[in-house]
Structure formats: structure tokens, C-alpha cells
C-alpha positions in Angstrom: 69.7 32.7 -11.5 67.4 35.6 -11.4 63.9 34.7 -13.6 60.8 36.6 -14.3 57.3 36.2 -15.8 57.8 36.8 -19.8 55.0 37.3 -22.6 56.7 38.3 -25.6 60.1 38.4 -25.0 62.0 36.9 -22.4 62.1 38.8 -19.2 59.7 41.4 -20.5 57.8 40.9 -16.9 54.4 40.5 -18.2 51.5 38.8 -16.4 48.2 37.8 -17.1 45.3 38.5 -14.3 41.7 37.5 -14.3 39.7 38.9 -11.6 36.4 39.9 -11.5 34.3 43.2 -9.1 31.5 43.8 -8.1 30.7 46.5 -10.3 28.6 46.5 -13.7 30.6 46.1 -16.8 31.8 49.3 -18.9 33.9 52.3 -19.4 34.0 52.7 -15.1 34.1 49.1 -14.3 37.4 48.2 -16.8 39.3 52.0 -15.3 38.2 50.2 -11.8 40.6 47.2 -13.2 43.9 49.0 -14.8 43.9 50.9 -11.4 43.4 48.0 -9.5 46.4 46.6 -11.2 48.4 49.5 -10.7 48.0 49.5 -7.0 49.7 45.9 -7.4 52.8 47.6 -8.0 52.2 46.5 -12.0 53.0 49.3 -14.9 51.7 49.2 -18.3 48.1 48.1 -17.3 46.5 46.7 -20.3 42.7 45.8 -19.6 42.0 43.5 -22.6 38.5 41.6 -21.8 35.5 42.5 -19.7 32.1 41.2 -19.8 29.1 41.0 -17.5 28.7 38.4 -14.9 25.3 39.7 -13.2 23.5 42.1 -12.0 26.0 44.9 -10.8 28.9 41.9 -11.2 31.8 42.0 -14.3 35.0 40.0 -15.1 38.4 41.4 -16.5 41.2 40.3 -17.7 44.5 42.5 -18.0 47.9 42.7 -18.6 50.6 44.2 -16.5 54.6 44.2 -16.5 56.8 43.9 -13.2 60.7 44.7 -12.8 60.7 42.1 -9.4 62.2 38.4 -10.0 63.3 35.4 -7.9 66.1 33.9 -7.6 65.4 30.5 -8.7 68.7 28.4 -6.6 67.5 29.3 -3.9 64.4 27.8 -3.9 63.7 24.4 -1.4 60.8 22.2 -1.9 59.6 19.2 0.0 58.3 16.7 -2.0 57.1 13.4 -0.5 58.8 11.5 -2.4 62.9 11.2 -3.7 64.2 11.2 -7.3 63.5 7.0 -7.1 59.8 6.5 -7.7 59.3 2.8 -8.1 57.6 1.5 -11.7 54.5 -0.8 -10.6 56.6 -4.2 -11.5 59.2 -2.7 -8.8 57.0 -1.9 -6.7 55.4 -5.0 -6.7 58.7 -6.7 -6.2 59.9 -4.8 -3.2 56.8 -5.4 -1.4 57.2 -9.0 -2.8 60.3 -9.8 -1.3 60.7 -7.2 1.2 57.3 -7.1 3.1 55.8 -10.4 2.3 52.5 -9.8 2.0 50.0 -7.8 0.3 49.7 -4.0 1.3 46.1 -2.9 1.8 45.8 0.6 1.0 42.2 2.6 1.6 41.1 5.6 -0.2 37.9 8.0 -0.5 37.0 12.1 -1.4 35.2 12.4 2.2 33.2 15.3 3.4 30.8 16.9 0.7 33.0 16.8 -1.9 31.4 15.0 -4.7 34.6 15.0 -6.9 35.9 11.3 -7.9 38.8 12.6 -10.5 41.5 12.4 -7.8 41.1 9.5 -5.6 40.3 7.5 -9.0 43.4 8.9 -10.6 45.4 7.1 -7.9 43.1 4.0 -7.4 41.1 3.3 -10.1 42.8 0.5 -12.0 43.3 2.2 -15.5 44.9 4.6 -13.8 45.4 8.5 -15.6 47.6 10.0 -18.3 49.4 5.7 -19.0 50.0 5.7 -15.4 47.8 2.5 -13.9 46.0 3.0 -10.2 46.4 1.2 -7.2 43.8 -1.1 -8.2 46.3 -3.0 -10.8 48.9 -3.5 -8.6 49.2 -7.1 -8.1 50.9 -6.5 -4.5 48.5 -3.9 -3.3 44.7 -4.5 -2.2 43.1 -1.2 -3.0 39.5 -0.1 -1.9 38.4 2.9 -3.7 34.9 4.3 -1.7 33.9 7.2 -4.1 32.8 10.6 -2.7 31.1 12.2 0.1 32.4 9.5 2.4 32.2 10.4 6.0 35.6 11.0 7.5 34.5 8.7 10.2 33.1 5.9 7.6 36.6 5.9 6.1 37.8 5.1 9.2 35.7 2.0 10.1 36.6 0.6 6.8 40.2 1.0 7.0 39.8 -0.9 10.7 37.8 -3.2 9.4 40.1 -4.0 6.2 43.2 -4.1 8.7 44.6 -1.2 6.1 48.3 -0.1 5.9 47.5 3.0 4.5 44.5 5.9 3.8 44.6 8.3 1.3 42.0 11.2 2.0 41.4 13.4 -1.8 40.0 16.8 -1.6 38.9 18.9 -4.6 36.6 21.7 -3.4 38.5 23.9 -1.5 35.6 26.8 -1.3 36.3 28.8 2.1 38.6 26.5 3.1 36.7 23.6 3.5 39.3 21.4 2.8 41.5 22.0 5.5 38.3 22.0 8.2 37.7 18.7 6.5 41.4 16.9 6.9 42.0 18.3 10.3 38.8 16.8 11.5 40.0 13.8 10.1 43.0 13.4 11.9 41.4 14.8 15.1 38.8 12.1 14.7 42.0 9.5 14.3 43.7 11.0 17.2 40.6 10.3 19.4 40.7 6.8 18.9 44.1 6.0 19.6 44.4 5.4 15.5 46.7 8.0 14.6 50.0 5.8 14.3 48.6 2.8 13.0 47.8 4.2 9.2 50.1 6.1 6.9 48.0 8.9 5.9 48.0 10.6 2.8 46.2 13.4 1.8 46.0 14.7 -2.1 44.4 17.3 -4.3 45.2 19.7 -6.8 45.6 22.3 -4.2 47.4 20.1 -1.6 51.0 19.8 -1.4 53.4 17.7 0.9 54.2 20.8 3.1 50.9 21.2 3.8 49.3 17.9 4.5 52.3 17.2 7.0 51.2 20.7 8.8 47.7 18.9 8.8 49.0 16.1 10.6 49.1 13.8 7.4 52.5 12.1 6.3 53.0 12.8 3.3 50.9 14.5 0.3 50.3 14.8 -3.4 49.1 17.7 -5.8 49.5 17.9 -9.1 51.5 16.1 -11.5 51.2 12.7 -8.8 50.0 9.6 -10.0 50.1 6.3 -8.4 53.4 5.7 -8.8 54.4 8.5 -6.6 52.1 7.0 -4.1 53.0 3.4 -3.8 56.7 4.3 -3.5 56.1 6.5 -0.8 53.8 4.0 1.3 56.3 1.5 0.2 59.1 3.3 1.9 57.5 4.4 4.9 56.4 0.6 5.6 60.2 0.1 5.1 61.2 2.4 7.5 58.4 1.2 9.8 60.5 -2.3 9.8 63.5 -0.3 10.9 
């Protein structure tokens, strides 16, 4: 099944941009846009906003139709988890009756990232969008630390707390910082001789499974994850872990 971008009217191939140049806003600055557009490969170039940012700086945003599509069955995807993602009652009971004992799960934003809304989506205990965290699972010790936690901090404590499990959130990703940030924290793991003993996690609204496993993580979670998602996949891989 071929599909395309639509606007209006289905397949019309019309797509909205927002951009901005460094150029000052007006009659040069918006022809600067539609052309920019064009060179996309885009026809019918429709410039409908612009305003000033700064000082020789402006923003646009246009309007362009394509004739390209995808073929939508052929797309793969990786996701970290299967179609069965445990309620928090199952969960609860498989790790219950199967494990035996309490999971310990650590989790922190580390690096400069001062952004809490992810790792407390997953761990805090009311949880996001009727989705509860970590925190309320009766099965599951859960230590949120907050933000700007020192990849190497986060790995004391997880020693310390004998943890099963570290999930690592990332929000700014700025010049790539977040993937200089998780690759020093597995390289740091990997020094000590720590690298096998946690499942590692990595999450973010930019971070997918593909590319925290390519990071050296095992699994990850962007967008649209909540806790849920998260205890069924440490659940599983403690399972496997027990052969």
C-alpha cells in the first residue's frame, strides 16, 4: 500500500515545513524560503508565515506538495517490546511467582540535562497519561534520582542498591549530546566489568530501540512508552536471564 502526506484531500502530497535563515525578514528573506523549498524537490511552494527572530535572523513556514510515497508493508520496526505488555497487577504476579523476589530497578536524566518529564513518567508513582510508574508497583523497588546525575553516580547507586535494572532518560539532544552522554555511560560500565550485570535502558523522546541497542543499551523507549512497556520488558529479560 502506497501512502503519502495529505492536507486537503487525501494523497494531495502536501507538507508543512518550519525552518528558519539567517537572513532578515521580508520580501527577500520569504523568496529565500519558496526556493529553498523548491530545491527540496517540492512544487507549489506556498510561503505562508514569516516573522523576525533577530537581528539579520527570520522564521518561515511553507507549504509544498510531493508526487514520492512509501510503501507502507514493507516497513520493519524493532520495538522492545511484543504485542503482550503486562498490566501492573500481571506484572506484579509474574515477578511474584516467577522470580520471587522484589526487582530493583534504578533510574535518573544524567549528564546536564535538567529535564525530569521522562524518567518521572516511567518512575514516578502517579505515573503519566492513567498509566502508574515504577514507583507503585508493589513488586518493583524503584529509585528515581532526578536530573543532572553523573553517569558515574548512577552507577554507584545501582551497586550499591544491588539493582536489576538502570534506566538512563535523555531529553536535550542539542549537538548530539545525548548520544556522547549514553555512550560514555556504557563505556564507563564496560570499564568496570558492570556491563552484564544490569539491563540497561535508555529512553527519550528522541530515542528509539534501534538506537539505544546501537549504543550498547538493551532495549529502549521513545514516545508513546509508559511504564508498562518498561516493566514487561525488564520482566522478560530477567526471564530469559533464568533460561
Amino acid at each position: 500500500m502506497i501512502i503519502r502526506p495529505y492536507g486537503d484531500t487525501l494523497d494531495d502530497g502536501a507538507v508543512q515545513f518550519s525552518f528558519t535563515l539567517p537572513v532578515p525578514e521580508g520580501p527577500r528573506g520569504r523568496e529565500a524560503a519558496r526556493l529553498f523549498v523548491e530545491k527540496l524537490g517540492f512544487r507549489h511552494v506556498d510561503v505562508v508565515h514569516s516573522s523576525a527572530l533577530a537581528n539579520g535572523f527570520s522564521m518561515y513556514v511553507a507549504y509544498g506538495k510531493t508526487e514520492l510515497g512509501i510503501d507502507y508493508d514493507t516497513i520493519q520496526i524493532e520495538d522492545a517490546v511484543g504485542e503482550k505488555v503486562y498490566t501492573m497487577a500481571e506484572a506484579c504476579e509474574v515477578i511474584q511467582t516467577r522470580i520471587g523476589r522484589k526487582l530493583v530497578v534504578v533510574g535518573a536524566c544524567t549528564g546536564f540535562d535538567a529535564h525530569t518529564v521522562g524518567i518521572d513518567a516511567i518512575m514516578n508513582m502517579k505515573g503519566y497519561n492513567h498509566h502508574y510508574g515504577l514507583e507503585r508497583y508493589g513488586q518493583i523497588e524503584a529509585h528515581n534520582l532526578g536530573a543532572q546525575v553523573p553517569n558515574e553516580k548512577l552507577i554507584d547507586y545501582a551497586v550499591k542498591v544491588n539493582a536489576d535494572a538502570i534506566l538512563v532518560s535523555q531529553i536535550v539532544t542539542q549537538k548530539d549530546v545525548h548520544l556522547q552522554n549514553l555512550t560514555e555511560f556504557i563505556e564507563l560500565l564496560q570499564a568496570r566489568g558492570l556491563r552484564e550485570r544490569f539491563i540497561l535502558i535508555a529512553g527519550g523522546t528522541r530515542i528509539g530501540n534501534k538506537l539505544a541497542v546501537e549504543l550498547g543499551f538493551d532495549g529502549g523507549f521513545g514516545k508513546g512508552s509508559y511504564a508498562d512497556h518498561v516493566a514487561t520488558f525488564i520482566i522478560d529479560r530477567m526471564l530469559e536471564k533464568r533460561g
